[in-house]
KEKOLTI-631919 format. One record per residue (C-alpha): x, y, z; residue in three letters. Coordinates in steps of 0.001 Angstrom, whole numbers, padded with zeros to 6 digits, always signed. Each point is the difference from the previous one (the first is absolute). Example, Ala and Ser with C-alpha at 12.3 -4.5 7.8 and 13.67 -1.06 7.14 Angstrom:
2
+012300-004500+007800ALA
+001370+003440-000660SER
END
This chain:
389
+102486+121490+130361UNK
-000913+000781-003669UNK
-002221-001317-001859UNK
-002459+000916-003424UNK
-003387+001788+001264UNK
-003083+000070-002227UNK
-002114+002550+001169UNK
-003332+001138-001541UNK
-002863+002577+000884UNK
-003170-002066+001182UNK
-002627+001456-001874UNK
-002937-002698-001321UNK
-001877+000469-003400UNK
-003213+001549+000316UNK
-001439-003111-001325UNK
+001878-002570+002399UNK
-001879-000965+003345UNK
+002295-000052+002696UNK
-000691-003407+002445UNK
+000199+000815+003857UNK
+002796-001965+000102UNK
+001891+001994-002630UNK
-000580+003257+001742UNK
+001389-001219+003536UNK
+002605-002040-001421UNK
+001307+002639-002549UNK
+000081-003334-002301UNK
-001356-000043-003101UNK
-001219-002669-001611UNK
+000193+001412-003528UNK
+003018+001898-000092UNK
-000445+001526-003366UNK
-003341+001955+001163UNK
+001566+001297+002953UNK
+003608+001153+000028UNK
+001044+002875-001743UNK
+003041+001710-001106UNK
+002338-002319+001410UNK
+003759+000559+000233UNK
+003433-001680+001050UNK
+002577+000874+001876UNK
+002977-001447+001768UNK
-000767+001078+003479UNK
+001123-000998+003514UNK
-002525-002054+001742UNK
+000308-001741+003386UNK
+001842-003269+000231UNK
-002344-003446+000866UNK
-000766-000999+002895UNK
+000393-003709+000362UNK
-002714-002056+001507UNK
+000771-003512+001790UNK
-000995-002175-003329UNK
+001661+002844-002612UNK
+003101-000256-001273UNK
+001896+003047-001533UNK
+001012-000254-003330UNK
+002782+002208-001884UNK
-001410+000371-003554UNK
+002583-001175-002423UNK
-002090-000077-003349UNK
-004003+001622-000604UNK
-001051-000067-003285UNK
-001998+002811-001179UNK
-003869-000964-001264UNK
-002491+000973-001652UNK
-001745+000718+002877UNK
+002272+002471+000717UNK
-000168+001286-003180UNK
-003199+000486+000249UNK
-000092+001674+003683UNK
+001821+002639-002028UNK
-001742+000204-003421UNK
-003493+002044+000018UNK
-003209+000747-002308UNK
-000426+003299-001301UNK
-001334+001220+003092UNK
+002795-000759+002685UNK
-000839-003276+001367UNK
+001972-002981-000187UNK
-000504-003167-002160UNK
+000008-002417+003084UNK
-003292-001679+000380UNK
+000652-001895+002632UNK
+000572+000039+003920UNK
+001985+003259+001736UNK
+000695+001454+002332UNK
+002476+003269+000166UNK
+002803+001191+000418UNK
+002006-003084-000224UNK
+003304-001375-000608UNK
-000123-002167-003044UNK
+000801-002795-001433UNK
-000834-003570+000039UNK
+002111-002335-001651UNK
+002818-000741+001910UNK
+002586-001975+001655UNK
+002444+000757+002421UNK
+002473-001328+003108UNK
-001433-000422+002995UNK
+001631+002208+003031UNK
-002085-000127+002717UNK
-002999-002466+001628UNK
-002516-000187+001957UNK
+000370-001749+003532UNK
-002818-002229-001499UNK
+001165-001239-003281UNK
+001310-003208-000554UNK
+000606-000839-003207UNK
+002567+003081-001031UNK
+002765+001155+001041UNK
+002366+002980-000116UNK
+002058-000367-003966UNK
-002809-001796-001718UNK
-001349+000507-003528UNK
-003585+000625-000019UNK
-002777+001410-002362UNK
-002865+000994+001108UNK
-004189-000232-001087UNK
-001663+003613-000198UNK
-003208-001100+000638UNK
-000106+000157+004276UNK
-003027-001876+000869UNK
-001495-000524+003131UNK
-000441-003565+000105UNK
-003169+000618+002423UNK
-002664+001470-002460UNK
-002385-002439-001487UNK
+001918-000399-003740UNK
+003235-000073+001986UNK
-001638-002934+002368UNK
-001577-001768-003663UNK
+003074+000107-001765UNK
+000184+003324-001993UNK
+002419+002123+001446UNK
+000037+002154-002813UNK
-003266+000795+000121UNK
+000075+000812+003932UNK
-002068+002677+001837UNK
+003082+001932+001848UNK
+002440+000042-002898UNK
+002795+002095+000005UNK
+002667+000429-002878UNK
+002886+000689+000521UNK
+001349+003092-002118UNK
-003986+000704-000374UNK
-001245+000579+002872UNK
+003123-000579+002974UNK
+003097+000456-000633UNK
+002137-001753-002748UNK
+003614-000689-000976UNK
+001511+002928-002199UNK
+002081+000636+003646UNK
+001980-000653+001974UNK
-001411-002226+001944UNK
-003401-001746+000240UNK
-001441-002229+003181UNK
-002467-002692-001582UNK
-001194-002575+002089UNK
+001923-003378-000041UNK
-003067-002064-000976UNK
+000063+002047-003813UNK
+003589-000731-000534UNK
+001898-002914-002053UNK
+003051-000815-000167UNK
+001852+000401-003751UNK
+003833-000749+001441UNK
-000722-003656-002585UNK
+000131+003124-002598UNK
+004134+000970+000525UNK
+000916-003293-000426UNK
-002017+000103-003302UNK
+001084+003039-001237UNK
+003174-000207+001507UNK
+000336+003324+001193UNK
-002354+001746+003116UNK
-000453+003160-001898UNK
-001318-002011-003214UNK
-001937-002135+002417UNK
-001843+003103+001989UNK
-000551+001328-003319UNK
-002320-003191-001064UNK
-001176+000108+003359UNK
-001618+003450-000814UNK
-001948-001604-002681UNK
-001560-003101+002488UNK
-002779+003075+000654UNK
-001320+000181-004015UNK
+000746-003244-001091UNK
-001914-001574+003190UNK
-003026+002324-001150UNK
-000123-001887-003217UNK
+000506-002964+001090UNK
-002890+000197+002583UNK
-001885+001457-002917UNK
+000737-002852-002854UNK
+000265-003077+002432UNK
-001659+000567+003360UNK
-003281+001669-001073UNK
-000161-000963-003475UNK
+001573-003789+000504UNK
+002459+000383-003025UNK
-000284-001423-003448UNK
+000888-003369-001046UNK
+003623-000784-001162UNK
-000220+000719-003472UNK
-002675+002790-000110UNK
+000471+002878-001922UNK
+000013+003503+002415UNK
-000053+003785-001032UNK
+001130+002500+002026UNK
-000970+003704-000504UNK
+002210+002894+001344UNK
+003893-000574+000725UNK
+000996+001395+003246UNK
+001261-001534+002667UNK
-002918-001999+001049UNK
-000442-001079-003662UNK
+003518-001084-000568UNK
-000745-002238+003049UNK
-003327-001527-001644UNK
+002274-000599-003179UNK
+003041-001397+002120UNK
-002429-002585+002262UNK
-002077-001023-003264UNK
+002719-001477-001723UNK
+001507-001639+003535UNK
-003816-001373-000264UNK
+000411-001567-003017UNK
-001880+002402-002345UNK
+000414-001015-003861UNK
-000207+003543-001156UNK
-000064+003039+001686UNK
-001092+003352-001395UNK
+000660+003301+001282UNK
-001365+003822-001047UNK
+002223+002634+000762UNK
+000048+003403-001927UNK
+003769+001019+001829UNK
+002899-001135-002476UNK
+002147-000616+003416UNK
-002700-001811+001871UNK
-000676-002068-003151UNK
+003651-001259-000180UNK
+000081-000710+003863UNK
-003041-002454-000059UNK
+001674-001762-002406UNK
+003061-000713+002482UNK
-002471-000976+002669UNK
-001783-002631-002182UNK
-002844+001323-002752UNK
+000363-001706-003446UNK
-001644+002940-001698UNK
-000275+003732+000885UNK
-002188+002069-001968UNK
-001661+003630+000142UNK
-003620+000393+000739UNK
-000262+003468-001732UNK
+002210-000632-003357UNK
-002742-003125-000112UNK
-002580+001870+000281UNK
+001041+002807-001993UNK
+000223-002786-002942UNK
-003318-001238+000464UNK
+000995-002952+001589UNK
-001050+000200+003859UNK
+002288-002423+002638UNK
-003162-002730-000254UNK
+000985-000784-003543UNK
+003775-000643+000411UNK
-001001-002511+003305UNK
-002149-001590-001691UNK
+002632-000844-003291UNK
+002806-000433+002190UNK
-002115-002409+001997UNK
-001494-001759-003220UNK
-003130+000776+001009UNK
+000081-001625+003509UNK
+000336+003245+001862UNK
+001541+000964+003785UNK
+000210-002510+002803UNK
+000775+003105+002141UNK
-000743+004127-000986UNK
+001939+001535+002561UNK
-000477+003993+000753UNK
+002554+001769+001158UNK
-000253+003043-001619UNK
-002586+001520+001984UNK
-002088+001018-003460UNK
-003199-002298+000406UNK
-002490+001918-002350UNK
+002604-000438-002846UNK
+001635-003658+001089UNK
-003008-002315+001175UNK
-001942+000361-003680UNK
+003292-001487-001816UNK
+000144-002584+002918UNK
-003720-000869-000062UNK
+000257-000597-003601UNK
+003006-002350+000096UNK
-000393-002501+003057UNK
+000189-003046-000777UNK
-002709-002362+001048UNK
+000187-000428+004149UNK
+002386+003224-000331UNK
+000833+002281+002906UNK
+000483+004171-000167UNK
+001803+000865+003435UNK
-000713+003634+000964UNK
+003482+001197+002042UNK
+000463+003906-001738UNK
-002067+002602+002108UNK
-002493+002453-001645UNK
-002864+002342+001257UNK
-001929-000785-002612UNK
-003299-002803-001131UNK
+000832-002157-002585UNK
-002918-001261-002030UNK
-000026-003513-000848UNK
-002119-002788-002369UNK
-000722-002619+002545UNK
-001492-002396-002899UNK
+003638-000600-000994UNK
+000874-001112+003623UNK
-002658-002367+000191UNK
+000791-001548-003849UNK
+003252-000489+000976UNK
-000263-001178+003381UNK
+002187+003160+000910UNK
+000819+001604+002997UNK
+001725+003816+001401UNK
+001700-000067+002985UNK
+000734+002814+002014UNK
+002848+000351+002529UNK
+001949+002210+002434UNK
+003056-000340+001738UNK
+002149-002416+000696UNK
-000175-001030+003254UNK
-000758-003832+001328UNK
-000450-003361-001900UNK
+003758-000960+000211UNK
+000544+002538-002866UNK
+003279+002116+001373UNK
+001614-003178+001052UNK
-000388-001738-003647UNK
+001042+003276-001763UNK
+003544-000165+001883UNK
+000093-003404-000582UNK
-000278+000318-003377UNK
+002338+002558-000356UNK
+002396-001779+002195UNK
-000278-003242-002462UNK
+000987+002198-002607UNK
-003859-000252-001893UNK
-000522+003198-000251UNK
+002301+003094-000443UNK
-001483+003230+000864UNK
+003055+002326+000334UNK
+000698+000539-003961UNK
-003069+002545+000107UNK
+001548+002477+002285UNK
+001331+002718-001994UNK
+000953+002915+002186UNK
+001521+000404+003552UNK
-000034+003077+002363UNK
+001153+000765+003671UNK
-002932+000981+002421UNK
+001285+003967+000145UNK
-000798-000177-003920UNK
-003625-002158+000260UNK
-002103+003749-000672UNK
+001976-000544-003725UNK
-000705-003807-000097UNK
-003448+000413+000451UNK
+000132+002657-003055UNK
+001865-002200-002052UNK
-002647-002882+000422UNK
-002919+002526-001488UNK
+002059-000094-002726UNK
-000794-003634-000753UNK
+003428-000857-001204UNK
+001055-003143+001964UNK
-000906-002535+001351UNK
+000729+000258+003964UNK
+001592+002781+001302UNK
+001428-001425+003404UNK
+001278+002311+002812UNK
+003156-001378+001828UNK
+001575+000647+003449UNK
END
């Protein structure tokens, strides 16, 4: 079969300590210090072999992410902008949904024509975390389109157990291609909503919530804030196009960090007057800029507020933890998406018609012409570039 392979040169920083599990595993746990010079191709790769609980899954729509983006993009001295986990070559992608073809002589709860999206965090469910609740966080992770292999082909075998169901989503959308289309986008949105709600408990209906950086994920922050109830929601986007989108998907107000700050007036100050003083409820980041986000965030939280860490950086990020304490503040950090009913109430809520992901995808390409969809996203002209089969 085909399928889009990421491959990269293993080849640590002199300054990164490898782990002993990293060197037998060929998995690294900080991407961006390890891989090197990494490439796509369309290639031929072996189909999947299915295992008794697997089902096979024709990929009908994989949206292309920043992740991927990212595998691609590198620093001035050939490595890519990844930090997190890898492992190469792979076939990527990761948000996806597809029909199901094939299963397991073990699976129950799927069969052969269903709808399905599926979770890319595959956790053991045996580690300690897994055992205490945190499959996110567990010990054996794998991801798929990180470190096994992911959905830009043409076909994937995922085990039944990370699959749900999205046929609810054609007789939404009235139409299966639509529907597999917003089934693509269960993968981000879930990550925010595990982000905003599971780990950080929400906001109360009413509260005011900011959300910096407007890609996918973002849009998704903006889209389940205001089916939350938020009075006022503020986004930061410096793309024109992106801008425009998050106001489809629900912000009130989209402004541009850098023309603010370029007129002396830094993102803390317009919160703060659009808020009349109160402040955010809820800083979400999502633009994976921490150094230059969390100081306008810390500076504008309302009393009890929340800042929700979901963008990904290599980098510290100093902070004033007076503020924190006078305001009774908190950060929450998260990863993934896995667990805590979160897929299952994102397709709900898509299927009830709260929120409406599918306005932010902007451009469409077969798999043979992925290489050029994954050059068009470094561009940073849409919003989601989806691949269709």
């Amino acid at each position: 079969m085909k399928g889009l392979v990421l491959n990269a040169e293993w080849d640590p920083r002199p300054n990164y300590t490898i782990t002993d599990s990293e060197r037998t595993t060929r998995k690294a746990i900080t991407g961006s210090s390890v891989w090197r010079r990494p490439r796509v191709a369309i290639e031929t790769v072996p189909d999947p072999k299915l295992g008794p609980r697997e089902v096979l899954i024709r990929p009908r729509a994989c949206g292309v992410c920043g992740s991927d983006v990212h595998f691609y993009e590198t620093d001035k001295e050939g490595y890519m902008l990844y930090p997190g986990l890898t492992r190469f070559p792979v076939v990527i992608g990761h948000e996806f949904s597809g029909e199901v073809t094939e299963v397991g002589k073990d699976v129950r709860d799927l069969r052969r024509g269903d709808m399905v999206t599926c979770e890319e965090m595959i956790w053991c469910g045996e580690c300690t975390p897994c055992r205490d609740g945190y499959p996110n966080q567990c010990q054996r992770l794998e991801e798929i389109g990180f470190t096994i292999n992911g959905a830009q082909a043409d076909l994937i075998a995922v085990d039944a157990k990370y699959c749900w169901k999205i046929n609810a989503l054609a007789d939404r959308y009235g139409s299966v291609e639509w529907a597999y289309e917003a089934g693509a986008l269960c993968e981000p949105t879930s990550v925010a909503y595990n982000a905003m709600f599971t780990r950080a408990g929400g906001f109360r209906p009413g509260g005011h919530v900011t959300v910096f950086g407007t890609g996918p994920i973002g849009f998704a922050a903006i889209a389940l804030a205001r089916a939350a109830g938020a009075a006022k929601i503020v986004a930061f986007e410096v793309s024109p196009m992106r801008a425009e989108l998050a106001r489809r998907v629900g912000a009130d107000i989209v402004l541009n960090p850098v023309e603010l700050q370029q007129k002396g007036s830094p993102a803390r100050a317009s919160i703060m007057e659009l808020t009349e003083g109160e402040g955010a409820a809820m800083h979400v980041e999502a633009a994976g800029a921490p150094s230059k986000t969390v100081p306008e965030m810390e500076e504008s939280l309302a009393v009890g507020g929340k800042i929700v860490i979901i963008g990904r950086a290599a980098e510290r990020t100093p902070i004033y933890l007076e503020h924190f304490q006078t305001h009774a503040a908190q950060i929450y950090g998260a990863q993934g998406h896995s667990g805590y009913g979160n897929f299952p109430n994102v397709i709900k809520l898509m299927a009830a018609g709260r929120i409406d992901l599918t306005p932010i995808i902007t451009s469409r390409f077969g798999l043979t012409d992925s290489v050029e969809a994954i050059k068009k996203a470094t561009k940073r002209e849409d919003g989601k570039i989806m691949i269709r089969s």
